[in-house]
N, C-alpha and C positions, 0 to 999 in steps of 0.2 A: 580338842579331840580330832578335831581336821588334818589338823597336821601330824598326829601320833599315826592316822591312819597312811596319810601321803608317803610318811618316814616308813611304815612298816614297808608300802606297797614298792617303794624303791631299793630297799632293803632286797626283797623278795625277787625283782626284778634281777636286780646283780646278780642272787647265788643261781636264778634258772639262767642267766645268758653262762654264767661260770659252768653250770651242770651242762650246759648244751655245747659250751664247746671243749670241755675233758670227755665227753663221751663221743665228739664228730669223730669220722673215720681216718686214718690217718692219712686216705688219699687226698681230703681236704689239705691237711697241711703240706703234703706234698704240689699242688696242684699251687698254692702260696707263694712254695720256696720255686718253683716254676718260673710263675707269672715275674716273680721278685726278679730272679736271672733275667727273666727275658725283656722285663724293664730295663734292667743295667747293661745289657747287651746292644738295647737298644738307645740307650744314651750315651754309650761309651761312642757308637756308631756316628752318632751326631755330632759327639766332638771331633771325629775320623774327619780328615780333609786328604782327598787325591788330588792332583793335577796333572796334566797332559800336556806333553808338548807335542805339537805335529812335526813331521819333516817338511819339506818344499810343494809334498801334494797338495797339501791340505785336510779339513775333518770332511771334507764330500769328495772324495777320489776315488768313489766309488770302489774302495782296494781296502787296504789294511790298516790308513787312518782312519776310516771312517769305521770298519770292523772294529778296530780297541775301543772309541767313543761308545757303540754300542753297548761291547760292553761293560764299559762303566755304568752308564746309564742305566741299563739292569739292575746294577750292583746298588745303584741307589735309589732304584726303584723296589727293591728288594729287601736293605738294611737299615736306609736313612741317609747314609753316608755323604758327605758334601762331594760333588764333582767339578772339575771344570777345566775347560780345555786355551790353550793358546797356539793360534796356529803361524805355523813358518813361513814366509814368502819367497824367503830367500834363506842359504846358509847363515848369514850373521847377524839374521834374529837368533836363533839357536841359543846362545849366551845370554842374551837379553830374556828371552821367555822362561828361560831355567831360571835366572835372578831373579825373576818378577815373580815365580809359579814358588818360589823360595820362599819371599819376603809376604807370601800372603798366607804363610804360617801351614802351608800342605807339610800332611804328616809323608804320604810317599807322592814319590813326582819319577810319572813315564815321559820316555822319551823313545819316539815312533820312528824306527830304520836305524841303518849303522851309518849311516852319514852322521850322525848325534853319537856317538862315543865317545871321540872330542872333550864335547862340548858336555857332555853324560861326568866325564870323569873330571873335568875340571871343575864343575858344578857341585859336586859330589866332594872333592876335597878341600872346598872353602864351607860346607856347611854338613859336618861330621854327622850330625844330631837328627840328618836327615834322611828317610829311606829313597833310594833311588832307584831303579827298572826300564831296562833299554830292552826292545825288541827285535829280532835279530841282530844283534852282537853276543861273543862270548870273547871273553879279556885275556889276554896271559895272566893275568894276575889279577883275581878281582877283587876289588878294596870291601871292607867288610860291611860299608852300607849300600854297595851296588849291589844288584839281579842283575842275571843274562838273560834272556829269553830266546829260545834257536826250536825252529822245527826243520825235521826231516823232508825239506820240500822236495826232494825229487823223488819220494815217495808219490807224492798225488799226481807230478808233473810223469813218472813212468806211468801210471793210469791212462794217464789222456796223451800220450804219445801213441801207445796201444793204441787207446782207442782211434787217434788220427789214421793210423796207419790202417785201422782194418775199415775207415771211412774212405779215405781215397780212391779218387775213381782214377786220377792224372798218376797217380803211384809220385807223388811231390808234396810236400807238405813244408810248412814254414812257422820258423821261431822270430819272434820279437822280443828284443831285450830291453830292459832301461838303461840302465848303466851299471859300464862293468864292472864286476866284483864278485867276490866269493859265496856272495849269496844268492845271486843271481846265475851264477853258474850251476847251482844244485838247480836249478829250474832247466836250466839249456839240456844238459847233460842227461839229468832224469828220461826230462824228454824224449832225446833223440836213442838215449837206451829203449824204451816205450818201442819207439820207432821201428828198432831195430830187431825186438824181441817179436814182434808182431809179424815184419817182415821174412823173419826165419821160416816164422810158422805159415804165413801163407806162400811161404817159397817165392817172395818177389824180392825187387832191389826197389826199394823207396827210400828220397833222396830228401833231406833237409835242408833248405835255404834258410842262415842266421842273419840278423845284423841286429846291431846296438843303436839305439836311437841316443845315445848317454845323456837322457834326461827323464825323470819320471814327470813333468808335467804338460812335457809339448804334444799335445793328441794332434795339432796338424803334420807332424811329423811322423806319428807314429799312423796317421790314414797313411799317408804318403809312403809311405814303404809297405804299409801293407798293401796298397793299391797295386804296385808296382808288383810286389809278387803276388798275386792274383793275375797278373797280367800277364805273367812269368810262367803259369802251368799250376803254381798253389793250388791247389782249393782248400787247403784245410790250415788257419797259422794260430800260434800256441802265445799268448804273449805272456810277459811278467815284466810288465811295465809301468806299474800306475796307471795316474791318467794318461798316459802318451797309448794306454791299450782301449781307453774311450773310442779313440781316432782309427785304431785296428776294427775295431766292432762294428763301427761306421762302416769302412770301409769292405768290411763283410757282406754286410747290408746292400751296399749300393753295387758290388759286383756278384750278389748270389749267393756266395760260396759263404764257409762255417767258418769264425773263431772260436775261439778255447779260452772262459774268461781264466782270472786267476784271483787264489786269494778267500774272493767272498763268490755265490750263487749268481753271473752275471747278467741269467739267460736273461732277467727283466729288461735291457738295455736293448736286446732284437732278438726276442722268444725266436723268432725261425732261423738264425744264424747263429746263436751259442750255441756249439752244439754241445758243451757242457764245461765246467769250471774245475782249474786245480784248489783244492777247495784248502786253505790254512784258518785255521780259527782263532786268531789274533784273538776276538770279542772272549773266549773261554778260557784261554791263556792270561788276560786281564785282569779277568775276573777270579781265577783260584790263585794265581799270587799276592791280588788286592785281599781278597778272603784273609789269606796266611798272614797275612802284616797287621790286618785290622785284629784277627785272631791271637795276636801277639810273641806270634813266631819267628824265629830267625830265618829271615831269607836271604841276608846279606852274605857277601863271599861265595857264592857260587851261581852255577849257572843250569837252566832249566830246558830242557830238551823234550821238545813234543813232538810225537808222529803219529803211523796208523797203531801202533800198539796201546797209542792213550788215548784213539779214535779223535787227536786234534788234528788231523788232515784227511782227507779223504775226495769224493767225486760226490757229487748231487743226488740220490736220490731220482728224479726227476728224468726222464731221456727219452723224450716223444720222438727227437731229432733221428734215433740210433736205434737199432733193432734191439728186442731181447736178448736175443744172441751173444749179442756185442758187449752189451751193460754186464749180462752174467759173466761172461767172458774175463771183462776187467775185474770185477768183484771177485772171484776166482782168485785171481792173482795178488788181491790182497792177505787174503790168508799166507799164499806162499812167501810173501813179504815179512808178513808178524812174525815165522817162523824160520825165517832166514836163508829160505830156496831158493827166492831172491835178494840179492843186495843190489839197490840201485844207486848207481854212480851218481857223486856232487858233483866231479871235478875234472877236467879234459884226462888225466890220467888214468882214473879210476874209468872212465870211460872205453880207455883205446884197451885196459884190460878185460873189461867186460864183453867186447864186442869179438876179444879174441877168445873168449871161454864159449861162443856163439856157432863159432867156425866150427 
């Protein structure tokens, strides 16, 4: 009889959990098919491996290596996703680190500056099956498992030219370079456009001092010439140098007067002498093309372009250094930017054009 009973009771048991779940609502089931996704989302992520190669600065250059790492780090602090970096000492780790960042089975693998293009696209044609992603380069020709990644820097770099120019008290102001090239000149150029637009407007002649350090990792070199022009009449210098603009900031510091970081938010290196940052968001740009890869989209064969129109560039927030005036000033001229009132110059050409559309 015990058991007729137990039989019935589990009988009974079955048809009320059967009754209870044909009458749940069907946001139950939806809430299921949810959770279901966002497991598989979440393990597909786990099987997602990125890797990073640095160029010669390194992942703490305070610059644009260490902004990509960032945001990877995010990205896997976010979705799961495996990260991990190999950094550069020299040029002819390059090949070495992309073989290595290969063989340890990453689904896509960055490579940090166009110094790595090289090294980007040889890497890239002995392992087809791989996604790859360089950061400032854009290819003649780009192979279908490369990404380009390019922002509009003389975009942020005209901001803070502006704004040098309407800080100057010597009416002199100064650029530091890293080394020469096409992307470093959107940085000079912007600038001295900046410079230039500023000076119309307050009806003066302010005069920009350049020089090239051609290295992003030597900061004694890059105090050293900032030193000099500080010395020179400067007070206000712009750098886009890596770490050789560590050595600028310094060199800020110990004569007084304001640098201009570049990149990432610098002012933490000498709160009273940044007086504010050309700001590129490598870490954002990282991270929605890592997005797209992991999400299963085509990103290979072209190249990706960020500026103020997709808010990856811009000036800090932040500006105790500079009046309000100033700040709204520059922000102002963002707009005119987005909407093409202004075009700021990359390139010495596009430059000597601009400055005659001034006159």
């Amino acid at each position: 009889m015990k058991k007729i009973v137990a039989l019935f009771l589990a009988v009974m048991m079955a048809v009320s959990a059967t009754a209870c779940a044909s009458n749940a609502p069907a946001a139950s089931s939806e809430a299921a098919s949810s959770a279901a996704e966002s497991k598989a989302e979440s393990a597909a992520a786990t099987d997602f491996k990125i890797g990073m190669v640095t160029d010669t600065g390194g992942v703490n250059d305070q610059s644009f290596n260490q902004s990509a790492w960032e945001g990877l780090q995010k990205l896997s602090k976010d979705t799961g996703v495996t990260v991990k970096y190999s950094e550069s000492k020299q040029e002819s780790d390059y090949a070495t680190n992309l073989d290595k960042a290969a063989d340890d089975g990453n689904n896509l693998i960055w490579g940090i500056g166009f110094a790595m293009a090289d090294a980007i696209l040889n890497s890239a044609k002995q392992n087809p099956d791989i996604n790859y992603a360089i950061i400032d380069n854009a290819y003649e020709t780009t192979p279908a498992n490369v990404t380009g990644v390019m922002f509009r820097a003389q975009e942020p770099s005209f901001l803070v030219g502006y704004i040098a120019a309407k800080t100057t008290k010597t009416n002199k102001v100064g650029f530091v370079g890293g080394m020469t090239s096409a992307i470093i000149d959107q940085f000079e150029y912007g600038y001295k456009a900046g410079v230039a637009y500023a000076a119309k407007e307050l009806g003066k002649t302010i005069t920009v001092d350049s020089q090239y350090a051609e290295s992003f990792t030597d900061s004694a070199k890059g105090k050293a010439i900032a030193t000099k022009m500080f010395s020179n009449g400067c007070d206000v210098v712009f750098h886009a140098a890596g770490g050789v603009g560590v050595g600028v900031i310094e060199a800020a510091k110990e004569a007084k007067k304001y640098a201009i970081g570049v990149d990432r938010d610098q002012a933490y290196l000498a709160p009273e002498n940044v007086l504010t940052s050309a700001l590129k968001l490598v870490n954002q740009a990282v991270e929605l093309v890592s997005k797209e890869a992991m999400d299963g989209k085509e990103i290979g064969g072209k190249t990706y372009t960020y500026g103020l129109t997709e808010d990856a560039v811009g000036i800090p927030e932040e500006h105790k250094l500079m009046g309000d005036d100033t700040y709204n000033a520059a922000i102002a001229l963002e707009s005119k930017i987005k909407d093409k009132t202004i075009t700021p110059p990359a390139n010495k050409d596009e430059f000597a054009e601009f400055e005659k559309g001034l006159k």
